[in-house]
C-alpha positions, 0 to 999 in steps of 0.5 A, spaced: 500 500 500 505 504 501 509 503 494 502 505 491 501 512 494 508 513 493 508 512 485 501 515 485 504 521 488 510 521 485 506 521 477 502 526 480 506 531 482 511 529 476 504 531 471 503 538 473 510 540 473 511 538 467 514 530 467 510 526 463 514 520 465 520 515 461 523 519 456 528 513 453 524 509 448 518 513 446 518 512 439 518 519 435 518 522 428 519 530 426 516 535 429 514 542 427 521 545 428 524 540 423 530 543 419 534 537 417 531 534 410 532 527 409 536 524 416 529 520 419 530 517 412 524 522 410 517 525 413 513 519 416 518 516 417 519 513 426 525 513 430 527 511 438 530 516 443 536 513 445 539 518 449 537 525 453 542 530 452 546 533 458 548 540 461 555 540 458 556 535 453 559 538 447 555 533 442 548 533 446 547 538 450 541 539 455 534 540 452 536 535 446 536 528 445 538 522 441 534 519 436 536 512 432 532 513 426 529 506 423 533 506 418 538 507 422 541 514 422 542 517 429 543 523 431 541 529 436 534 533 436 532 540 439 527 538 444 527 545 447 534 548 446 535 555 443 526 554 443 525 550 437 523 542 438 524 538 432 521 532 434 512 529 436 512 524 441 509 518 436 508 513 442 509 512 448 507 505 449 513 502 448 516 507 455 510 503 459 504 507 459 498 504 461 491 506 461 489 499 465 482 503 468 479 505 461 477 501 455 477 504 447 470 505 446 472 503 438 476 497 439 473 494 446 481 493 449 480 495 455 487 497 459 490 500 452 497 502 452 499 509 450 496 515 449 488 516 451 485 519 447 477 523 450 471 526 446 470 533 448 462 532 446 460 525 449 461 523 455 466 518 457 467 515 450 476 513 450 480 512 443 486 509 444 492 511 439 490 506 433 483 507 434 484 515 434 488 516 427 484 510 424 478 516 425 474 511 429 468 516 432 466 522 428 471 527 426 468 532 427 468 532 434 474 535 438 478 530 443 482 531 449 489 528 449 491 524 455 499 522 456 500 518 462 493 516 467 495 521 472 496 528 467 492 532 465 488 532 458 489 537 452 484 539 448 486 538 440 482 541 434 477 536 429 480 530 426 476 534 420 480 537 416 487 536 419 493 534 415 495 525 415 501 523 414 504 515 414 508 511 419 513 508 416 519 504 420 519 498 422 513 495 422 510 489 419 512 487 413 518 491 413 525 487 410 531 489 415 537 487 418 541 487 425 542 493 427 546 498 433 544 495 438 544 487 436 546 482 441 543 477 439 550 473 434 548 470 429 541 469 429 540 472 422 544 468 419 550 472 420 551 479 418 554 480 411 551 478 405 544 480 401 541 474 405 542 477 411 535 480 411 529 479 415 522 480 414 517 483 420 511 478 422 508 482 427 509 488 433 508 487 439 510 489 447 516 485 452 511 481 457 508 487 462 512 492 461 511 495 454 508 495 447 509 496 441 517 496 443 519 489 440 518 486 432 517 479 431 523 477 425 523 471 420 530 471 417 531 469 411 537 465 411 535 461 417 528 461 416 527 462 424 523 466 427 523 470 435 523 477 437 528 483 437 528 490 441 525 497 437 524 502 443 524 497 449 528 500 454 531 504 448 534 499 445 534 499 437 536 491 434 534 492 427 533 497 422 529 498 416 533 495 409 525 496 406 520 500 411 513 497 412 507 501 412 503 502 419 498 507 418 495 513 418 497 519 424 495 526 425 502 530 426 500 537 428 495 532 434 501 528 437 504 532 444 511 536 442 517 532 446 520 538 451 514 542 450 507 537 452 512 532 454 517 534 457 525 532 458 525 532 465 527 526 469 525 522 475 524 525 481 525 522 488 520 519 490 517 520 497 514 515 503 507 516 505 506 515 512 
């Protein structure tokens, strides 16, 4: 009992400070400030924080991260320095988001991962993530955005209208190959050579602790099959040789990192007596 009061506590206060929790892993694609042409491998194209920037650090300074692209480049992002932000969050499942006391009113999941999404004009009707850029509901309703189960909702215009883009990365059907954070030797059949490659057959979470942050591989020198990390604990073992297609999302409806999601880290927690 104790260690539930602490981390409702701690969410809390985190929320309306401004945290919105784990950073590392949130997968992300670019943002209103974006400047750098093709490095995310082009636009809809998904990447994984790897890395929050640092006060001092010559090459990642503090109000930046690190982004390992799908297609494997990596580098650092604005998320507040110098005001600008470079980056949407795109999901924050793969951190361990989880609305266990809500339902999708759409696709029925109860205890979805990821971002809540609430209709502003009927009561108590929830979307999560895929519902909501499916255009599940009516589009011409405005929806609150909801990060985490303890923060505060923010209000987002009608889907009416608004500008769609596609996902692209690693998802299903995507051809890929071991990629910066491979740990796995050669269960690919070995690095070299154009049959080093792979096909994604489904994404899904690690156990209890994440979504949407693992890809089933079946490789195509070996024939076998078994899971690989995209985003868990911000760790990338794949990327793309071909992207697959994942759907639609609402970019200018996705939280803004270091702006609606902010960079700041965990905080101690404290014991309630």
């Amino acid at each position: 009992t104790t260690l539930l009061y602490t981390i409702k506590f701690e969410v809390i206060w985190a929320c309306s400070s401004g945290m919105s929790g784990h950073i590392i892993g949130l997968r992300v694609v670019r943002g209103p400030d974006w400047k750098w042409a093709e490095q995310d491998g082009g636009e809809g194209f998904v990447g994984t924080v790897v890395e929050i920037g640092k006060h001092g650090s010559p090459t990642s300074p503090d109000k930046t991260v690190v982004v390992q692209w799908d297609g494997g480049n990596r580098t650092n992002y604005r998320t507040g320095y110098m005001d600008c932000h470079d980056l949407y969050v795109f999901d924050n499942a793969t951190t361990g988001v989880v609305f266990r006391s809500r339902k999708c009113d759409a696709c029925q999941t109860r205890g979805f991962a990821g971002i809540c999404w609430t209709c502003s004009q009927c009561e108590d009707f929830d979307l999560c993530t895929s519902c909501y850029m499916n255009d599940k509901h009516d589009l011409t309703h405005p929806f609150n955005r909801i990060i985490s189960d303890y923060c505060q909702p923010v209000s987002v215009s009608p889907r009416e209208g608004s500008v769609k883009q596609v996902a692209k990365g690693v998802f299903v059907g995507a051809v890929v190959k071991r990629g910066p954070d491979w740990d796995w030797d050669d269960q690919d059949g070995g690095e070299e050579g154009p049959t080093a490659t792979g096909t994604v057959t489904s994404v899904r979470g690690w156990d209890q602790e994440s979504a949407m942050s693992v890809a089933c591989v079946k490789w195509m020198r070996t024939g076998l099959s078994n899971v690989y990390r995209v985003g868990h604990k911000g760790k990338v073992d794949l990327k793309c040789v071909q992207e697959g297609i994942y759907g639609n999302y609402y970019p200018s409806h996705l939280p803004i990192l270091g702006l609606d999601y902010s960079l700041q880290r965990s905080m101690p927690s404290m014991q309630l007596q």
